[in-house]
C-alpha positions as CSV (number, residue, x, y, z in Angstrom):
1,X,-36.8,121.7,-19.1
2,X,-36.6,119.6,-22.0
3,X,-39.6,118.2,-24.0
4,X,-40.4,114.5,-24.8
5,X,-38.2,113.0,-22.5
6,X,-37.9,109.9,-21.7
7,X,-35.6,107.0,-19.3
8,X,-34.1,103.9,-21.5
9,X,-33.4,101.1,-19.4
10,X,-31.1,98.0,-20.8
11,X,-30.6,95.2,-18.8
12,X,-28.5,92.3,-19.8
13,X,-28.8,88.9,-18.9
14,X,-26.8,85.8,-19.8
15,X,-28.2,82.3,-20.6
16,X,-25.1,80.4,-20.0
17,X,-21.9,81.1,-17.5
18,X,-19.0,78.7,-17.3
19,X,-19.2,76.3,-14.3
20,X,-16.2,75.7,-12.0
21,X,-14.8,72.6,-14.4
22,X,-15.6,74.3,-17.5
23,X,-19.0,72.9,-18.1
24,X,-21.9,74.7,-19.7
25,X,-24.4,76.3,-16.3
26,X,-27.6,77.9,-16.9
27,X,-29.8,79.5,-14.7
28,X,-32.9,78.3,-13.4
29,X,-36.0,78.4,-16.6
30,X,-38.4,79.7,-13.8
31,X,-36.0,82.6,-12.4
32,X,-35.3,83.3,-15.9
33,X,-38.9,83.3,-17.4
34,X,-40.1,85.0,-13.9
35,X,-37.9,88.1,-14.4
36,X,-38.6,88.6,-17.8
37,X,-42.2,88.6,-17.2
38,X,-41.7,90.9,-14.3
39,X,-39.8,93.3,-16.6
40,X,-42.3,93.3,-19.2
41,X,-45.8,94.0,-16.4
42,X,-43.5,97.0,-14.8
43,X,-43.9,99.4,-17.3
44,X,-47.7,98.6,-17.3
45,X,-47.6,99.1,-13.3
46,X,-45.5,102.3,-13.7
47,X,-48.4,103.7,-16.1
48,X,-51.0,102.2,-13.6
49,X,-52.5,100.6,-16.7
50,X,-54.4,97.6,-16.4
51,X,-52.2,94.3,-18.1
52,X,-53.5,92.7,-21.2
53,X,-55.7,90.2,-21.2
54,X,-53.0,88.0,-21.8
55,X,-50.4,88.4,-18.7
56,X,-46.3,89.1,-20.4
57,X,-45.9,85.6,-20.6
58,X,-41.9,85.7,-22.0
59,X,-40.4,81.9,-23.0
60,X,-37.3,80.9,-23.7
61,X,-36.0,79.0,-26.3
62,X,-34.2,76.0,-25.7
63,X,-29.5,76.1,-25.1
64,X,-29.6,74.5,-28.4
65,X,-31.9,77.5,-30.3
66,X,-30.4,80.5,-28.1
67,X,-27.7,81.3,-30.4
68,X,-30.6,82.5,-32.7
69,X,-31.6,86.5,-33.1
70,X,-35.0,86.6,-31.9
71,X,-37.7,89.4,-30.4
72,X,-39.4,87.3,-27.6
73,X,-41.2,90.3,-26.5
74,X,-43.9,91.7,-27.4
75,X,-45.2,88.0,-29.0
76,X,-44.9,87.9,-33.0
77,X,-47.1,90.1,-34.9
78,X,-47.3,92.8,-32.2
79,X,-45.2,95.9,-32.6
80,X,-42.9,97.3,-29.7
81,X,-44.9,100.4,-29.5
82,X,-45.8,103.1,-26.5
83,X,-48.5,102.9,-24.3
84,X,-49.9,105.5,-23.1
85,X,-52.0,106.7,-20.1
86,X,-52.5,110.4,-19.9
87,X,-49.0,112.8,-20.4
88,X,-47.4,109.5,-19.6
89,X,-46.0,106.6,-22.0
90,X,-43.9,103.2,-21.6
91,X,-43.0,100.1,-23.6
92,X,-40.7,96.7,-23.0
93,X,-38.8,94.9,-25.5
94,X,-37.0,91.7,-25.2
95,X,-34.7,90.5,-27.5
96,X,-32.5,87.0,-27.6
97,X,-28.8,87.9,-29.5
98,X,-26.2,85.2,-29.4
99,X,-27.3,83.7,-26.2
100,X,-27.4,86.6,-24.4
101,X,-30.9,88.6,-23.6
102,X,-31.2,92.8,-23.8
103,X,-34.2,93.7,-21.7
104,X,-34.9,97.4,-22.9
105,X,-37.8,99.3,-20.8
106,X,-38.9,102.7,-21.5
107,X,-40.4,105.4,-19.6
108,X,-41.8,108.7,-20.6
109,X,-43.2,112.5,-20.1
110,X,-45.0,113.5,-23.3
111,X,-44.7,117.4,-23.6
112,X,-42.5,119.3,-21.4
113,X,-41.4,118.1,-17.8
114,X,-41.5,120.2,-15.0
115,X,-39.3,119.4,-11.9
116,X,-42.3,116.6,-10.5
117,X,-42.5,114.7,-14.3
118,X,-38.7,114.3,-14.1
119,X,-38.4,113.0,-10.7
120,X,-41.1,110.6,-11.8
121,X,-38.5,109.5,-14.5
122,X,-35.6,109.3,-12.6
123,X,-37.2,106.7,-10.3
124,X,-38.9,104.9,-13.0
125,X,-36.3,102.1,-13.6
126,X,-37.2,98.5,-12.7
127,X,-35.0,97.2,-9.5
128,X,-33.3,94.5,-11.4
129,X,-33.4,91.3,-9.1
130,X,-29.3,90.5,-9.5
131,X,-27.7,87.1,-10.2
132,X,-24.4,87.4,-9.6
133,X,-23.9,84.5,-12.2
134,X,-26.4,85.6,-15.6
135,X,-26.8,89.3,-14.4
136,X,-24.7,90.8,-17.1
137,X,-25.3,94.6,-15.6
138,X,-27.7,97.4,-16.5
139,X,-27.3,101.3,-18.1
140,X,-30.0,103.5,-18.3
141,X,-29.8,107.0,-20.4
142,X,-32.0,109.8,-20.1
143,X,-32.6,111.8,-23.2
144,X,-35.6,114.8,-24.8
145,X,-35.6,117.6,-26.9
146,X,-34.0,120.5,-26.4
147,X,-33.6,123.8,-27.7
148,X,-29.4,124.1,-27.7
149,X,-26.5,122.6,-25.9
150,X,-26.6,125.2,-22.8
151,X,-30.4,123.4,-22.6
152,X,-29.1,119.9,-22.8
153,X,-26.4,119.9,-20.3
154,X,-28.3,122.1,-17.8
155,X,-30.8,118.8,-18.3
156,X,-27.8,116.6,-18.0
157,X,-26.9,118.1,-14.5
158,X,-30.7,117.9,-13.6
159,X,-30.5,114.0,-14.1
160,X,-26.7,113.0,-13.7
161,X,-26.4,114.9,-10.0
162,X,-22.8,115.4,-8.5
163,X,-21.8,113.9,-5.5
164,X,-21.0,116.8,-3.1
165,X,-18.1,114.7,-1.5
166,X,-17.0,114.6,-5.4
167,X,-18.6,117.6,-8.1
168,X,-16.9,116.1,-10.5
169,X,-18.1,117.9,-14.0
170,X,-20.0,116.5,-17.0
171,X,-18.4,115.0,-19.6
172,X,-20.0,115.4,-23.2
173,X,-19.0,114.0,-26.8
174,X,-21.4,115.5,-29.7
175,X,-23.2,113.0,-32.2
176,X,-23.4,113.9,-35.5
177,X,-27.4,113.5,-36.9
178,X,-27.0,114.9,-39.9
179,X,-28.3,117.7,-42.0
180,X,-31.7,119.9,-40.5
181,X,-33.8,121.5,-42.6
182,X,-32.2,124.8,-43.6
183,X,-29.1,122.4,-44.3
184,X,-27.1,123.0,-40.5
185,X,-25.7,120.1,-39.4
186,X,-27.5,118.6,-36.5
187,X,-25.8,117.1,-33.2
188,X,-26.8,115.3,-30.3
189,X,-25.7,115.7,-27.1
190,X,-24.4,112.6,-24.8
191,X,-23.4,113.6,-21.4
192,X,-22.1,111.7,-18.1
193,X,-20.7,112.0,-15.1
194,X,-17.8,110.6,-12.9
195,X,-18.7,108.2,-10.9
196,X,-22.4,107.4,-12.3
197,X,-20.5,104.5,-14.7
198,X,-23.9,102.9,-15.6
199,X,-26.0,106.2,-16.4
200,X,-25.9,108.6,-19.7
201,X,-28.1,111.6,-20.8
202,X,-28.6,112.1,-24.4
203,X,-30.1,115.3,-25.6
204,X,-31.1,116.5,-28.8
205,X,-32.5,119.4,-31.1
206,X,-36.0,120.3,-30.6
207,X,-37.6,118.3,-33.6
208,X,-39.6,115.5,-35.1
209,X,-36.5,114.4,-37.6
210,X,-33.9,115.4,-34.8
211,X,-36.1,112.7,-32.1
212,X,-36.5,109.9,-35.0
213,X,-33.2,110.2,-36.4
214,X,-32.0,110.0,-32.4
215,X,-33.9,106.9,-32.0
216,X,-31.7,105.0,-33.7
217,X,-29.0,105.7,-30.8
218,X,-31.8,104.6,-28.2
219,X,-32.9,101.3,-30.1
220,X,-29.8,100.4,-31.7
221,X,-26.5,102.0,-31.2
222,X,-26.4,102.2,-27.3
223,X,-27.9,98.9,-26.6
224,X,-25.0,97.0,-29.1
225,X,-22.1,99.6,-27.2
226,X,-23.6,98.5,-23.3
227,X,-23.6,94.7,-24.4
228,X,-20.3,94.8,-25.0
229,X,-19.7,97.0,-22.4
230,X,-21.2,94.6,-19.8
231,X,-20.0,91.3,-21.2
232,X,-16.7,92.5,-21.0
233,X,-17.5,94.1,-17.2
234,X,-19.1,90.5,-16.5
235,X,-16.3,88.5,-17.8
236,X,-13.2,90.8,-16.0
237,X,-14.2,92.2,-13.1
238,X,-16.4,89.0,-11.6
239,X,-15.1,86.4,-13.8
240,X,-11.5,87.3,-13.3
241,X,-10.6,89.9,-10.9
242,X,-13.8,89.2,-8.2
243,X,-12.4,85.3,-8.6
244,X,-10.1,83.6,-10.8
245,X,-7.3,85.8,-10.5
246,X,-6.9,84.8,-6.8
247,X,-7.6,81.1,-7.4
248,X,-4.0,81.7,-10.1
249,X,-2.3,83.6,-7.9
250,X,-2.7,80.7,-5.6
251,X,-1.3,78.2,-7.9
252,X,1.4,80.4,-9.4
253,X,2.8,81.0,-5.7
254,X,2.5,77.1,-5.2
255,X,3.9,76.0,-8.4
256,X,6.7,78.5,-7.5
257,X,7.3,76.9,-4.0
258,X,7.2,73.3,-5.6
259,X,9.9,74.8,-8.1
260,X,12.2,75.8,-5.5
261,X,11.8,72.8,-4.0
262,X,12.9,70.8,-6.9
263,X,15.8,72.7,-7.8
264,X,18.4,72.1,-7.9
265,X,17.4,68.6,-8.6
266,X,18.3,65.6,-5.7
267,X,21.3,63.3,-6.6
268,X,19.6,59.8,-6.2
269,X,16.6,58.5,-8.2
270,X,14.2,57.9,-5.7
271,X,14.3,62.0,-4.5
272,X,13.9,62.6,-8.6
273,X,10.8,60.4,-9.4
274,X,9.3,62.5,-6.3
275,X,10.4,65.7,-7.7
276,X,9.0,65.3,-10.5
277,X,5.8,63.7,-9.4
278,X,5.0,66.8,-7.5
279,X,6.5,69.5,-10.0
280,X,4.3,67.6,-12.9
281,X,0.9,67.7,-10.1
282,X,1.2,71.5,-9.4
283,X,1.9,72.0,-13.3
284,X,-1.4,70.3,-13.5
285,X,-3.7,72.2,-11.5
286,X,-2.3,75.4,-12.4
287,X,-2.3,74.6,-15.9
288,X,-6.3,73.4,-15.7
289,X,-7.1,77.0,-13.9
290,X,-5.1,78.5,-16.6
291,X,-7.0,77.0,-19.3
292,X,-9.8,78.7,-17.9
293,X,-8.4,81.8,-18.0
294,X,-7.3,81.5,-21.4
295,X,-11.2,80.7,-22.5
296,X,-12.2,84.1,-20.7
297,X,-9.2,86.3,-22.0
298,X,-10.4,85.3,-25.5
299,X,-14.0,86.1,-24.8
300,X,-12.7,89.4,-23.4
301,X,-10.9,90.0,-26.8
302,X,-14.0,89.0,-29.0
303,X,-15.7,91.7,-27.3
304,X,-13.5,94.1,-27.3
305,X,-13.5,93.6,-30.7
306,X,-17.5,93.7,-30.9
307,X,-17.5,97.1,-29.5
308,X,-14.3,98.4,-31.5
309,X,-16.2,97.1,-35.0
310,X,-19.4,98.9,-33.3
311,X,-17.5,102.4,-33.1
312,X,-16.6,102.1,-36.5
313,X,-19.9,100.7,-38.3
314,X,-22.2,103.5,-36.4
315,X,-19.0,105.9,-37.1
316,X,-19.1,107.2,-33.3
317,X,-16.1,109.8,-31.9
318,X,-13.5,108.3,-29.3
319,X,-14.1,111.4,-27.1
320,X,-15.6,112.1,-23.6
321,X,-18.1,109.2,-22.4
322,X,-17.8,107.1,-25.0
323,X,-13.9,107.3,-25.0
324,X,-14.3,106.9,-21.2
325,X,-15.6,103.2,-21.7
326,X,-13.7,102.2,-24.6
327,X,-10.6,102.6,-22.6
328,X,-11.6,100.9,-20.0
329,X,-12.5,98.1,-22.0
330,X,-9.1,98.0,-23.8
331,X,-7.5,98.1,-20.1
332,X,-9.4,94.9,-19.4
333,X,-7.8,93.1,-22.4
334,X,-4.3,94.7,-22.1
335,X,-4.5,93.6,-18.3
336,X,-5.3,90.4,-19.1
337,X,-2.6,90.2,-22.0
338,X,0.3,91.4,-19.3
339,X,-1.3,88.8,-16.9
340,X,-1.3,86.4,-19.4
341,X,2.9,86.6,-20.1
342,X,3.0,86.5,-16.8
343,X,1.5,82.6,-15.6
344,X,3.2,82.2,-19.4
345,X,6.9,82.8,-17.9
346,X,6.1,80.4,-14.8
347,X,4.7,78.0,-17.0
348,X,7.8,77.2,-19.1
349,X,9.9,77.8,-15.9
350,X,8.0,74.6,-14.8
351,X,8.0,73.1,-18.3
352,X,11.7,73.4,-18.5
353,X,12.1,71.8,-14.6
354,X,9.9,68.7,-15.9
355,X,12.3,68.5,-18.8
356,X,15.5,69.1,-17.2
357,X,14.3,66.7,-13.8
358,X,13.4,63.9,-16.5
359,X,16.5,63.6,-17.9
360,X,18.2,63.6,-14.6
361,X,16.1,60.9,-13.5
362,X,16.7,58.8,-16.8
363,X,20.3,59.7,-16.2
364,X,20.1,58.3,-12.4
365,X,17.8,55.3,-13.6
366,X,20.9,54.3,-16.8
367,X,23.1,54.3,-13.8
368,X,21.3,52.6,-11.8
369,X,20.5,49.8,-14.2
370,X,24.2,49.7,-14.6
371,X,25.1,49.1,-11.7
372,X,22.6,46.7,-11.3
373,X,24.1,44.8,-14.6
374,X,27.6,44.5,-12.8
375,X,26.4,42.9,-10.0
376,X,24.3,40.3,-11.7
377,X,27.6,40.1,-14.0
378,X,29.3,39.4,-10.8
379,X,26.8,37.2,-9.7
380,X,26.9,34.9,-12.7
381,X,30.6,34.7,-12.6
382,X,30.2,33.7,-9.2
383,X,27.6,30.8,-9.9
384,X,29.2,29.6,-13.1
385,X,32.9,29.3,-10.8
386,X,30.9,27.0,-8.5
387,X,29.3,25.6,-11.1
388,X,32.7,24.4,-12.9
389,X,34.2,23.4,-9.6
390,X,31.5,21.2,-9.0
391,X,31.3,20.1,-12.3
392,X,35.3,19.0,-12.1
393,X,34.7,17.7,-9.2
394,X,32.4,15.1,-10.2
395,X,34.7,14.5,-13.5
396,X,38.1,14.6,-11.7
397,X,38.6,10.9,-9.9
398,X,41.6,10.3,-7.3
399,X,43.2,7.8,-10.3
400,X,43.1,11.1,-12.4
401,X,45.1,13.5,-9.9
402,X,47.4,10.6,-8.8
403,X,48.4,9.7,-12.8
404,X,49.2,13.9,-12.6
405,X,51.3,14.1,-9.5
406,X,52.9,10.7,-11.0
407,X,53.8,12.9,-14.0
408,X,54.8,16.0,-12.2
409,X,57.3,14.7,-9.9
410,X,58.9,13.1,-13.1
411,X,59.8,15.9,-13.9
412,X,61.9,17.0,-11.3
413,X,63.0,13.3,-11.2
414,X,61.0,12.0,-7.6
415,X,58.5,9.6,-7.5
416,X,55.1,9.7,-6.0
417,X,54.4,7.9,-2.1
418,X,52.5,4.5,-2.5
419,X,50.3,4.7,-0.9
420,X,49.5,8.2,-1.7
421,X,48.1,9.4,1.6
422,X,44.1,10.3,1.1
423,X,44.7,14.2,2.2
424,X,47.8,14.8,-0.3
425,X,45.1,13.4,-3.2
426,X,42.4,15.8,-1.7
427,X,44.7,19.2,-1.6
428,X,45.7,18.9,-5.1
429,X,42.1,18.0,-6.7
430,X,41.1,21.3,-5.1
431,X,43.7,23.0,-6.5
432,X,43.3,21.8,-9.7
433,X,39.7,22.3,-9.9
434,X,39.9,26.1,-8.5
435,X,42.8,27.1,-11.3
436,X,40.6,25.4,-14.1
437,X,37.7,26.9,-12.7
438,X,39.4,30.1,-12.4
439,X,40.9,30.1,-16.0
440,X,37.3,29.1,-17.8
441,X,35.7,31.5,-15.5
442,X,38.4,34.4,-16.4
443,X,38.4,33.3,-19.9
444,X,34.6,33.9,-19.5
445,X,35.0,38.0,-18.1
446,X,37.4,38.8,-20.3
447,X,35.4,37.9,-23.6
448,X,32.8,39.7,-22.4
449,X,34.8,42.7,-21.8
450,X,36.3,42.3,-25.4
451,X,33.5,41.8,-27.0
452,X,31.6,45.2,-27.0
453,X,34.7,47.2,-28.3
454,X,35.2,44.5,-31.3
455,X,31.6,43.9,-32.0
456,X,31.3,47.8,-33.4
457,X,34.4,47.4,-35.2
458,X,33.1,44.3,-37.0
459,X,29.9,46.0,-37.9
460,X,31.8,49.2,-39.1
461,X,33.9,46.4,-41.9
462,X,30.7,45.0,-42.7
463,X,29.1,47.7,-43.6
């Protein structure tokens, strides 16, 4: 069994998620302060060592000073150290990084553990109370000194067990920790197992430089790989596949019926303005819930690129476990990439309908006010006919038409009745006034036909 081994438990939790409109939402101060305080008294409960004087009393900072890189436990002053009771040992440490807190407990058999001291340590993690909203996840990793490899993974199978519906095997990836004494290289061992995503064991060579140099893993390099792990677990499978990715499919099938709908486009105004009005409101929402998939997509890629830049500043191997995660990380991002083209290709379909239905409807609406300006062209040449028939009526007297027809049967030679009967006067005043009302009136059209066609022409000279 190995020596000095020991249960790491990192647990991740958010101060901010992204409310249904967008907004910034944080959880509750007293759930938040109560569960770190409750992290920090378990490993003091686990040892069944009395708590300080002083009861964990963990506080937060305030949204505007979270951004900050900050222990908040143990206070200031007070190292993160083991305390011990007996054969056994345990610390906490909490630790604000870019809004985001890394709760790290650890629990621990000093000397070797038999078969009792291990199951002690494999039921030593803290149950998490989970918020589906700011819980960010948890790993915990298992790791002691060990004589060789054989040593290590027969530890690994002790505390990764196989599900006998499933044995699948361990998988391992060596970690290089440099030179030993007599100048061999060192390596660590980091084992898991299908189907155990949140648990590792990480073994190592049987000796005071081998366990410090291995601590750095424990304290540093794990906990930066399972943030970005987790944040990127968060954000894709409850931020976008446990919820937004139905609430797009919705609106990309709805957009898509208000498409067909549309197109092709009705022949008459009134069928275009609604058209459009409903193409442009499903365009809308979509494109709202879109934008909030855009914001997550980039936060997935950030990440990504967080735990890619982590690989290569702690210069780990892309093999077994750590492989494992990494491509399923960068299946996260691609997914969301394919996803991405994909609302992309509806969205210009409806940007193009929105296009293509407004000039139809300005089309429609020309026309329209076309049509409109014949009528009330038609109208005016009615009104101004009357208007000149009244007009001659009032400035045409009997004396007037009677000196006419006096003039017009002189020329065929006959002369006018006298009396000239009342009726005869009346027929041909009409008639006059309706072919002078007609000529100004005609006069009238026809310039205003003409004119358009010369008014260019006379423009074109000028210039």
């Amino acid at each position: 069994m190995p020596c000095e081994t020991a249960l790491y438990q990192y647990i991740f939790l958010s101060t901010q998620a992204e409310g249904e409109a967008g907004e910034p939402r944080r959880p509750d101060p007293g759930w938040l302060e109560s569960t770190l305080a409750g992290a920090a008294r378990h490993p003091y409960a686990w040892l069944g060592a009395p708590l300080p004087e002083a009861e964990p009393v963990i506080r937060v900072p305030e949204p505007s000073a979270r951004r900050a890189v900050q222990r908040l436990y143990p206070p200031p002053g007070q190292p993160a150290d083991w305390r011990r009771v007996g054969p056994w040992a345990a610390y906490a440490d909490v630790q604000l990084n870019n809004g985001t807190l890394t709760v790290q407990l650890a629990y621990a058999c000093c000397g070797e553990a038999d078969d009792g001291a291990c199951r002690r340590l494999a039921n030593a993690a803290w149950p998490v109370p989970h918020d589906p909203g700011f819980f960010l996840g948890q790993t915990l990793c298992f790791g002691g000194r060990v004589p060789d490899r054989a040593a290590a993974e027969a530890a690994a199978a002790a505390f990764l067990p196989a599900d006998p519906a499933h044995p699948w095997p361990l998988r391992v990836v060596e970690l290089p920790l440099g030179a030993g004494p007599d100048g061999e290289p060192w390596a660590g061992w980091l084992f898991d197992r299908p189907g155990l995503p949140d648990r590792l064991a990480f073994f190592y060579p049987d000796h005071d430089e081998a366990e410090r140099r291995a601590s750095a893993f424990f304290n540093t390099v794990l906990p930066d790989l399972a943030l970005s792990l987790h944040k990127i677990a968060h954000q894709y499978g409850r931020g976008y596949e446990g919820g937004l990715r139905l609430i797009l499919a919705e609106g990309e099938r709805s957009l898509a019926g208000v498409l067909a709908r549309a197109l092709p486009p009705p022949a008459h105004a009134d069928g275009l303005d609604a058209a459009l009005k409903e193409v442009a409101a499903a365009y809308d929402a979509f494109a709202a819930e879109l934008a909030t998939f855009d914001r997550l997509a980039q936060a997935v890629q950030v990440n990504l690129a967080n735990l890619q830049a982590a690989f290569s500043e702690h210069g780990l191997p892309r093999t077994g476990p750590l492989a494992v995660r990494l491509a399923a990380a960068e299946r996260a991002a691609e997914q969301l990439a394919a996803d991405r083209g994909f609302y992309a290709a509806r969205v210009a379909q409806a940007q193009m309908a929105l296009a293509a239905l407004g000039v139809q409807a300005d089309i429609e609406r020309a026309c329209l006010e076309r049509e409109e300006n014949r009528q009330a062209e038609r109208q005016n040449l009615l009104l101004g006919f009357i208007a000149a028939v009244l007009a001659l009526g009032q400035i045409m007297s009997d004396a007037v038409v009677l000196a006419f027809l006096r003039w017009l049967l002189g020329l065929f030679g006959r002369a006018p009745l006298d009396p000239m009967p009342a009726a005869i006067l009346f027929i041909v005043k009409l008639g006059l006034i309706i072919a002078i009302g007609g000529a100004a009136v005609g006069l009238a059209w026809g310039v205003g036909r003409l004119w358009p066609r010369v008014r260019p022409r006379r423009e074109k000279d000028r210039r």
